[in-house]
BABAMI-344398 format. One record per residue (C-alpha): x, y, z. Coordinates in Angstrom, 1 decimal. Layout:
BABAMI-344398
@X:X; Y:Y; Z:Z
...
***
This chain:
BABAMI-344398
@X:27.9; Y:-64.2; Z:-20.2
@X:30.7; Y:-61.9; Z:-20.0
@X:33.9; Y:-61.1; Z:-17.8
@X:33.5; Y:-56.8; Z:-17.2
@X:35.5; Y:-54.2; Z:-15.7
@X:33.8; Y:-51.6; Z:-14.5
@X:33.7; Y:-47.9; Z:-15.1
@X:33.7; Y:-44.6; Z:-13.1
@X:30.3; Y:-45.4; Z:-11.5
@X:31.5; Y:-47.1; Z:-8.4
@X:31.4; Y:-51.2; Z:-9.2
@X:34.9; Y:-52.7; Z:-8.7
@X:37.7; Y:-53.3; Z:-11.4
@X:38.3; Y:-56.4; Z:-12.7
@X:41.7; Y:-57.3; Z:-14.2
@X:42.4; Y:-56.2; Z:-17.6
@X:42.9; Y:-59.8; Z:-19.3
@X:39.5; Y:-61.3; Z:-18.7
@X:37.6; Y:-58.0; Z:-20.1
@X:34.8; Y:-58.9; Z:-22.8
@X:36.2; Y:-62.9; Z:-22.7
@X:33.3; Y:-65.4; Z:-22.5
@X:34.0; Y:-67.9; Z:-19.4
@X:35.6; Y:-70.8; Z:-20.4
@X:34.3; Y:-74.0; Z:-19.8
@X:35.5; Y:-76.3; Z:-17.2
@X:36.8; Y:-79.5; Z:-17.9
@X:37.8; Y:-81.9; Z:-15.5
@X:38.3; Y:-85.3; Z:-14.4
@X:34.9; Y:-87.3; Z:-14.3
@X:33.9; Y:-86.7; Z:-10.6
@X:34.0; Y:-82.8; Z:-11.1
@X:31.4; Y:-83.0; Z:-13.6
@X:27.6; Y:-82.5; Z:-12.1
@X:24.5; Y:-83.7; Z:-13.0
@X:21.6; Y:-82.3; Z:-14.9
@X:19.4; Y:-81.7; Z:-12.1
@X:18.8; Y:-78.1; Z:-11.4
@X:21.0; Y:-74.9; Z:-12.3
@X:24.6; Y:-75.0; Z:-12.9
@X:26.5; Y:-71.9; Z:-11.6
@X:29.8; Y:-73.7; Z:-12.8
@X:29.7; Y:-71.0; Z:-15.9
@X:29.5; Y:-67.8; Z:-13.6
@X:31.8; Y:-69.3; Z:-11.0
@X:34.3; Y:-69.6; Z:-13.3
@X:34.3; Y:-66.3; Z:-14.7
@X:34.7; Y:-65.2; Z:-11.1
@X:37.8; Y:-67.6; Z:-10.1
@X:38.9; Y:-66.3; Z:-13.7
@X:38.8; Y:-62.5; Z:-12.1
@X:36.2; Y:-61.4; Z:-14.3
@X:32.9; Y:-59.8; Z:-13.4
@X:29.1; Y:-61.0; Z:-14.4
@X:26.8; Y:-58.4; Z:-16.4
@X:23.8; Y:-57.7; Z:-15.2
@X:21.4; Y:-60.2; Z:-17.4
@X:24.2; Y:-63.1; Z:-16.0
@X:24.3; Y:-61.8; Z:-12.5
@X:20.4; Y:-61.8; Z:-12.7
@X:20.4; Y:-65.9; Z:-13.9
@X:22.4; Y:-66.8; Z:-11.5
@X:20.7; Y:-65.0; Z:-8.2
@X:17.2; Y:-66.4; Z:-9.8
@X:18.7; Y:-69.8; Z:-9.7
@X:19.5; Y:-68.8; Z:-5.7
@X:16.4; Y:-67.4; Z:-4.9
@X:14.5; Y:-70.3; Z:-5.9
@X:15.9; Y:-72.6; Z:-4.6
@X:17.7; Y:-74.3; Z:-8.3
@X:21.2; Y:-74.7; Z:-7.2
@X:23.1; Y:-75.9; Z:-4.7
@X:24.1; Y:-74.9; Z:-1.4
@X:27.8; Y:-75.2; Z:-1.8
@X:27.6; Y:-73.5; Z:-5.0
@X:25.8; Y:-70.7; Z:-3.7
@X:28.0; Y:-70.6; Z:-0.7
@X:31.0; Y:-70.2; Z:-3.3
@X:29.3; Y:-67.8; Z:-5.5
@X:28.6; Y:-65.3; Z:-2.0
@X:32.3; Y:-66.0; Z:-0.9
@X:33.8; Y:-64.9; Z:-4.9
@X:31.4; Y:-61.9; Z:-4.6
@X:32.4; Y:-60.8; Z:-1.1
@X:36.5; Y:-61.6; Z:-1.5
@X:36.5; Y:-58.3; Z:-4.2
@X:32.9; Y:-56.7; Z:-3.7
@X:30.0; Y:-56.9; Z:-6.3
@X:29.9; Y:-54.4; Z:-8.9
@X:27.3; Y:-51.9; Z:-9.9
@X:25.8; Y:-54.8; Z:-12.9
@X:26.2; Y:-57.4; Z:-10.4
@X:24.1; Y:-55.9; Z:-7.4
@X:21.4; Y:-54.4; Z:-9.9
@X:20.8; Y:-57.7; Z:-11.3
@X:20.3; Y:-59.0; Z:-7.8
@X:18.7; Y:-56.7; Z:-7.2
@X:16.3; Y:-56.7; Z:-9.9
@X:15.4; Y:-60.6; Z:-9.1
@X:15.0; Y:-59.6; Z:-5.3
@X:12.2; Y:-56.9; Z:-6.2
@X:10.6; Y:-59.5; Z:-8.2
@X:10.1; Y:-62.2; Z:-5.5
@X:9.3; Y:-59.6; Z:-2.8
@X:6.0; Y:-60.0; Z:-0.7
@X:4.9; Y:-56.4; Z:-1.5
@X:2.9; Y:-54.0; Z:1.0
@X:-0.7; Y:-53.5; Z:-0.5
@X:-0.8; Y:-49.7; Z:-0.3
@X:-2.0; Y:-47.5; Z:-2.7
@X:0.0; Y:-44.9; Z:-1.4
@X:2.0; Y:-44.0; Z:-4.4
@X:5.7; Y:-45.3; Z:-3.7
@X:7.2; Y:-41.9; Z:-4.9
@X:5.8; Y:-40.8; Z:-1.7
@X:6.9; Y:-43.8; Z:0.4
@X:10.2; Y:-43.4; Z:2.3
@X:13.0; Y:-45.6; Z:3.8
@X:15.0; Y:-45.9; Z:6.1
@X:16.9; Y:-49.2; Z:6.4
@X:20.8; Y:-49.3; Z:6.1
@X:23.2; Y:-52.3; Z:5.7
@X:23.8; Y:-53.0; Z:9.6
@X:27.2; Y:-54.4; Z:10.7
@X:28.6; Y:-51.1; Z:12.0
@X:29.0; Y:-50.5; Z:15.7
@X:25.4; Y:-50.6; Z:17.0
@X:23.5; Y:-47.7; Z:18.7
@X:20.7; Y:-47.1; Z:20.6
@X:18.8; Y:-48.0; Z:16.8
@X:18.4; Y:-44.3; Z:15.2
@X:16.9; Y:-45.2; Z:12.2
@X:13.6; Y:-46.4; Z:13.7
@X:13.8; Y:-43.1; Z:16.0
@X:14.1; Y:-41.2; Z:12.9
@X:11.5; Y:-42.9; Z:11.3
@X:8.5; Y:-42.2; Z:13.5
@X:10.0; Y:-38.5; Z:13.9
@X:10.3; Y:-38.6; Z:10.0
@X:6.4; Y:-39.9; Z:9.5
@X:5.6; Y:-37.3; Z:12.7
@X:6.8; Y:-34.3; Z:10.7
@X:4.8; Y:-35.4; Z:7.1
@X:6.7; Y:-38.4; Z:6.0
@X:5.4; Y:-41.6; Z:4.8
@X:7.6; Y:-44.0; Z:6.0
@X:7.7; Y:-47.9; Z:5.0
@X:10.3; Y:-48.7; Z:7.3
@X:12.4; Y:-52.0; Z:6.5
@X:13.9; Y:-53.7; Z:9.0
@X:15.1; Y:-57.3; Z:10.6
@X:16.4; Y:-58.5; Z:13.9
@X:19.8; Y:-57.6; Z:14.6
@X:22.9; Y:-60.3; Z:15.7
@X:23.6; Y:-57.7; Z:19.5
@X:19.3; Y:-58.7; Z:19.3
@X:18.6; Y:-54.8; Z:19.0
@X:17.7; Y:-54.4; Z:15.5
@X:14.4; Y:-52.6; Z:14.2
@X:12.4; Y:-55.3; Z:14.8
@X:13.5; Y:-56.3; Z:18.3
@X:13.3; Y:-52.3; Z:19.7
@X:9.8; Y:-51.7; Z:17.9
@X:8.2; Y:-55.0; Z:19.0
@X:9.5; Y:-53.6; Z:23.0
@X:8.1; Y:-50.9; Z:22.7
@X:4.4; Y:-52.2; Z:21.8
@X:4.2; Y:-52.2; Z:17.7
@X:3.1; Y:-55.9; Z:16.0
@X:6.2; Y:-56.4; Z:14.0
@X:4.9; Y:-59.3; Z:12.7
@X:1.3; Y:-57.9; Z:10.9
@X:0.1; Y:-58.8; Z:8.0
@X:0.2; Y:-56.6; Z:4.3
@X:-3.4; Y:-55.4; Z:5.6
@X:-2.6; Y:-54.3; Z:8.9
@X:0.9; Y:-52.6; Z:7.4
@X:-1.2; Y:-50.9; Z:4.9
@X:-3.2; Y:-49.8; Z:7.5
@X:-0.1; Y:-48.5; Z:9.5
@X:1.2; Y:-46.1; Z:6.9
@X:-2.6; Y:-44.6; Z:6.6
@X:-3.1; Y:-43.9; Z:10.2
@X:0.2; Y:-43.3; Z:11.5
@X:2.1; Y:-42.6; Z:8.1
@X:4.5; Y:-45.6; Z:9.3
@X:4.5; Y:-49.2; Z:9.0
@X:7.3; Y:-51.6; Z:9.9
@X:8.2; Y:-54.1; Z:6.7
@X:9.8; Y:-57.0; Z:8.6
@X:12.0; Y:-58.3; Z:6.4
@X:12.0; Y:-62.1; Z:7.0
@X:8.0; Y:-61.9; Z:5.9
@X:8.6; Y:-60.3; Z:2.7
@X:11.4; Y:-62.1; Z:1.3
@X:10.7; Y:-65.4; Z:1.4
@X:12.7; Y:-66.2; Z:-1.5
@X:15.9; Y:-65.6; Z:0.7
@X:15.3; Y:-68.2; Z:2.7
@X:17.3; Y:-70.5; Z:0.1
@X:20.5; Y:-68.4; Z:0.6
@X:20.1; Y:-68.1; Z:5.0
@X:22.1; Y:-71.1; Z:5.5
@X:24.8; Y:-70.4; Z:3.4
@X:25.0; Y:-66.9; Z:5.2
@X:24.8; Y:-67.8; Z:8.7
@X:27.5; Y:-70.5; Z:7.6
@X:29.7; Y:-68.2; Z:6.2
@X:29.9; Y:-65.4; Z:9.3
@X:30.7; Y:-62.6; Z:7.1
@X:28.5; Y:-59.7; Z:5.1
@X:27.8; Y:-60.9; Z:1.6
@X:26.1; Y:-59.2; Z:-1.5
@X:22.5; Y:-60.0; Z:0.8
@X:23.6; Y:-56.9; Z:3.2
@X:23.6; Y:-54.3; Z:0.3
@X:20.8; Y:-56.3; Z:-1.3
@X:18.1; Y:-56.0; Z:1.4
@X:18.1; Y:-52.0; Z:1.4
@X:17.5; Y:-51.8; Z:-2.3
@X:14.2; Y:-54.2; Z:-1.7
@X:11.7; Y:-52.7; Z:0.2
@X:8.7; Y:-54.2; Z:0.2
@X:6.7; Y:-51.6; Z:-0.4
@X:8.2; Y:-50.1; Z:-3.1
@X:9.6; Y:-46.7; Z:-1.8
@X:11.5; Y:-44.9; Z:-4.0
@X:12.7; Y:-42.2; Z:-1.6
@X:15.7; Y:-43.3; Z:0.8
@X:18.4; Y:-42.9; Z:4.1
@X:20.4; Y:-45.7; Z:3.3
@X:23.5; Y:-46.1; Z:6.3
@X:26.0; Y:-48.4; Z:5.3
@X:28.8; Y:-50.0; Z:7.4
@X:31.8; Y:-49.5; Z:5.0
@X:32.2; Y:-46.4; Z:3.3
@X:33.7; Y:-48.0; Z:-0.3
@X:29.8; Y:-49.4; Z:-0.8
@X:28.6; Y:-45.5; Z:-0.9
@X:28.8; Y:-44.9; Z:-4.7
@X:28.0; Y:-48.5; Z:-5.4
@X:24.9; Y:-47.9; Z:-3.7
@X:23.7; Y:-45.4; Z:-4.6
@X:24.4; Y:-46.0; Z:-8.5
@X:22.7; Y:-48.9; Z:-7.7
@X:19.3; Y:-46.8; Z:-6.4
@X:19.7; Y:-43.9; Z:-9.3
@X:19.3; Y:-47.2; Z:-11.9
@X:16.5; Y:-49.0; Z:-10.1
@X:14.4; Y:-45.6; Z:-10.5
@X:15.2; Y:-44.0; Z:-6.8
@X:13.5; Y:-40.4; Z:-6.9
@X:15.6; Y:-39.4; Z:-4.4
@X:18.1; Y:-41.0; Z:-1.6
@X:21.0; Y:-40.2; Z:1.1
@X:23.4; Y:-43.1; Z:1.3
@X:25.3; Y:-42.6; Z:4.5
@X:28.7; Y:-43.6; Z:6.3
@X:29.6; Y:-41.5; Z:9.7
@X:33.5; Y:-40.7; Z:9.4
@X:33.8; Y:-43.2; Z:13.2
@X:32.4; Y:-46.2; Z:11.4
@X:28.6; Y:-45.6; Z:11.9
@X:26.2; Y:-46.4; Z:9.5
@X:24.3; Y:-43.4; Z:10.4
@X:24.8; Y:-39.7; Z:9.9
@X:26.8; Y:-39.3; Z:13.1
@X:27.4; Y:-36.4; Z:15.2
@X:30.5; Y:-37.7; Z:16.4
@X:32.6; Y:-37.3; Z:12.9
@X:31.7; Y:-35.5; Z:9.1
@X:29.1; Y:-38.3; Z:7.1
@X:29.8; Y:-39.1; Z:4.1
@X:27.0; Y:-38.9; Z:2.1
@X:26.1; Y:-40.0; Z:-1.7
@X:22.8; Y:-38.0; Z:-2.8
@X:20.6; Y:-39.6; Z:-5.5
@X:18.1; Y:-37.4; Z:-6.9
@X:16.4; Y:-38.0; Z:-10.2
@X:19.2; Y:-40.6; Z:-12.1
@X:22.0; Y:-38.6; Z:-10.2
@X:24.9; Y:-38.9; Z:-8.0
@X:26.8; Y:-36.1; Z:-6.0
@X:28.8; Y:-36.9; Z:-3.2
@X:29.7; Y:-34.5; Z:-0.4
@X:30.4; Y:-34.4; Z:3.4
@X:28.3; Y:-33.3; Z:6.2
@X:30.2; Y:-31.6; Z:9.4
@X:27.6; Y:-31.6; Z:12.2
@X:29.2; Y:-29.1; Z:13.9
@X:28.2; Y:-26.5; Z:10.8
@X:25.0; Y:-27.5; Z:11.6
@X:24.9; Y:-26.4; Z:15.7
@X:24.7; Y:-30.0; Z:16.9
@X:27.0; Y:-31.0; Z:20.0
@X:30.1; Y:-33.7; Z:19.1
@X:29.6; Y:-37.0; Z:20.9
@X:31.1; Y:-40.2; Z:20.7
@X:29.7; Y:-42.5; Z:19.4
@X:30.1; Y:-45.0; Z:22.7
@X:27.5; Y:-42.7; Z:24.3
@X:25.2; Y:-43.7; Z:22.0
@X:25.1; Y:-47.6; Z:22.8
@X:22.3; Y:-49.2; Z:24.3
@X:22.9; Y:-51.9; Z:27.3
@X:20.3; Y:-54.3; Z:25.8
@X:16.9; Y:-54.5; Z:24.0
@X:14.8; Y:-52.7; Z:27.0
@X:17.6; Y:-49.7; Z:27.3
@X:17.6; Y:-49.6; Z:23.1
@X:13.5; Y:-49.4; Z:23.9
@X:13.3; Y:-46.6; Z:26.9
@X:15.7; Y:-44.2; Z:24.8
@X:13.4; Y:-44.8; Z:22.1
@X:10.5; Y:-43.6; Z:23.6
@X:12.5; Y:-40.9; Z:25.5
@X:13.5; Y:-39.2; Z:22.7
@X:10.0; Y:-39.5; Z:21.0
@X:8.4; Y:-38.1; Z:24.4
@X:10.9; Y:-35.1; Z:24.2
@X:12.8; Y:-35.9; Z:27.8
@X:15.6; Y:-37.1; Z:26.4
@X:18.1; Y:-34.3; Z:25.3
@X:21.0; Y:-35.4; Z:25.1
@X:22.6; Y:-36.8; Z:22.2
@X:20.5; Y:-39.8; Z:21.6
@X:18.3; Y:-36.4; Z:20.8
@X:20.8; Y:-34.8; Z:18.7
@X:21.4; Y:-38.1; Z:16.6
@X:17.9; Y:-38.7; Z:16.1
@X:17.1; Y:-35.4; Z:15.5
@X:20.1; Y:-35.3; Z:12.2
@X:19.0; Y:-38.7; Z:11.0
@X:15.3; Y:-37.2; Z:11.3
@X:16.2; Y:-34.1; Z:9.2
@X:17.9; Y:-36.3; Z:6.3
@X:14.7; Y:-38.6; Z:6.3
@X:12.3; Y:-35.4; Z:5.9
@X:14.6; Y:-34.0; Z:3.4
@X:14.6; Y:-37.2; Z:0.9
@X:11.1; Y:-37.6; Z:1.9
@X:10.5; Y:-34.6; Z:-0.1
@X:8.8; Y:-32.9; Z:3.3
@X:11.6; Y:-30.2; Z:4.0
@X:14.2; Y:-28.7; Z:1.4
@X:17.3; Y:-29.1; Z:3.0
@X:18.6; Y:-31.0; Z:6.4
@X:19.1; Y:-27.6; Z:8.2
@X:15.3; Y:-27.2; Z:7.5
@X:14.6; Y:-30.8; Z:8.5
@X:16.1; Y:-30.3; Z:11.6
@X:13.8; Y:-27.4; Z:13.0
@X:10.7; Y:-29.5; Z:12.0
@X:12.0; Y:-33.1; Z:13.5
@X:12.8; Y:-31.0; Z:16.9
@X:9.2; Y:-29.6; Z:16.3
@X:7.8; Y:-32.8; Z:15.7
@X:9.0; Y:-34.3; Z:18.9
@X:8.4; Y:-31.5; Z:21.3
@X:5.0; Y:-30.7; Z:20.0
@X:3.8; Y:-33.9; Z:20.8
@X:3.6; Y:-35.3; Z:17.2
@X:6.1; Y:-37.9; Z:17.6
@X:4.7; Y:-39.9; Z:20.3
@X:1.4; Y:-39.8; Z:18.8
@X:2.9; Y:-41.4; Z:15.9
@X:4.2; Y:-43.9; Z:18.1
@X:0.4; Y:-44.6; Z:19.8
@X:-0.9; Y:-44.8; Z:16.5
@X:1.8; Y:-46.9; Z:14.9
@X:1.0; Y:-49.5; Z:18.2
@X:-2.9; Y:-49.5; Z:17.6
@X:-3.0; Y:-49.7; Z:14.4
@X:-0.1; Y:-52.7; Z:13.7
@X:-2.7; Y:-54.6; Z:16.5
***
């Protein structure tokens, strides 16, 4: 195990004395010494009070000890807290993520999973009206295959919450998933049935209050293996640790976005920030919606009063009578999905064929089949 800095590919710094020095042990007065039973994080907490940063074999021991259940709670609520007080690096997250892939329940799909989209972001950025499960059945309307992952949400609007109001069993089983993505080209992953390993770690989290290493961690995991993604994330420093992060683990290609007001969206209410990752690498640019003859709203307008409102704007933008900007958002999030989907060459082009999608009838018969076929 060794204390790293990191480089020019995103992960954080750490402080020039504890580069390449092996942690110390800790030695201590007789009641700070542990017992044998199960696995002792003491070495990689150390190197972390120390300032120093895990590799990723380390990082990888130490969030397989987590994820099954080998160490203890106050440790791993220590370990999360050290992590989240400077952000994880780009070794630290891959080897997470790495051990997270392994313990997934995985979708049984033959659908090959350079085909299979995403479109699950971080949460904890102001919530709206949920556009990325909008997107997704516009995305899977115009030729995507989506394997949407999702979970509930704290405001109790999340993915799973909006899709199970407006008919869709968010709780079916690999079969009946599998048999989503083949009749409607969309499934719904949701996440607290295909990460059972996690469970160890909930606690600790809900304990804690704040977003830890397991918010960047469940967007790189999905469950069926997609390796094309729209990735929003709540704070825009995570962008190029992201999507580092996806061009390692073998993304083919992926849009990691932050809206300039704080979404974690492409927004039409400010320039996105966006990191593309396409075939091992990384360019970063910003997207003005404006340039692309969308209307500027706030992004206020875009909140939903509560689980039913998040629902009937759902289905009103699917059924093509909503055209306002709940319209206009779904419709740019919709044109990134098809674009990283492989299904349209640019987002300009995407947009023509989501707005298609929807007013030709497509997208709501997504949504019909997606319902039927999750039952």
């Amino acid at each position: 195990m060794t204390a790293r800095g990191a480089g020019a590919d995103g992960a954080s710094e750490a402080s020039a004395p504890h580069q390449g020095v092996a942690a110390a042990p800790i030695v201590g007065p007789p009641e700070f010494v542990r017992g044998a039973p199960g696995f002792d994080l003491t070495p990689q907490l150390a190197v972390l009070l120390g300032g120093g940063t895990l590799d990723e074999r380390t990082s990888a021991e130490a969030f397989e000890a987590i994820m099954t259940g080998a160490t203890s709670q106050a440790e791993i609520a220590a370990f999360l807290a050290l992590l989240a007080a400077r952000g994880p690096t780009l070794d630290e997250l891959v080897g997470a993520a790495r051990v997270m892939r392994r313990h997934v329940q995985r979708v049984p799909t033959t659908i090959a999973p350079e085909r299979l989209l995403d479109t699950a972001g971080t949460g904890g950025a102001p919530k709206t009206f949920n556009v990325s499960t909008a997107a997704a059945i516009v995305a899977a309307a115009g030729g995507a295959v989506v394997a949407k992952h999702g979970n509930r949400s704290r405001t109790g609007r999340g993915s799973a919450e909006v899709l199970a109001a407006l008919g869709v069993d968010v709780d079916a089983e690999g079969a009946r998933q599998s048999r989503c993505l083949d009749a409607a080209g969309v499934c719904f992953c949701f996440a607290i049935h295909h990460h059972p390993a996690a469970r160890h770690a909930m606690p600790v989290r809900k304990a804690l209050g704040f977003p830890t290493i397991f918010n960047l961690l469940g967007p790189l995991t999905n469950p069926a293996g997609a390796q094309r993604q729209l990735m929003g994330v709540y704070d825009r420093r995570f962008l190029r640790l992201l999507a580092g992060a996806l061009a390692r683990l073998g993304a083919r290609h992926a849009l990691v976005v932050h809206g300039g007001d704080g979404l974690d969206e492409l927004s039409i209410g400010a320039p996105t920030f966006v990191a593309e990752v396409r075939d091992g690498a990384v360019r970063e640019y910003e997207l003005d919606p404006a340039r692309l003859g969308l209307r500027r709203a706030e992004a206020s307008s875009l909140a939903a009063r509560d689980v039913d409102h998040a629902a009937a704007l759902v289905r009103g933008v699917l059924s093509g009578g909503e055209r306002g900007p709940h319209r206009d958002m779904t419709l740019l999030n919709a044109a990134a999905a098809l674009f990283a989907a492989g299904v349209e060459p640019s987002i300009e082009a995407g947009l023509s064929a989501a707005a298609a999608a929807i007013d030709d009838g497509r997208a709501m018969a997504t949504l019909a089949r997606l319902i039927e076929a999750s039952r």
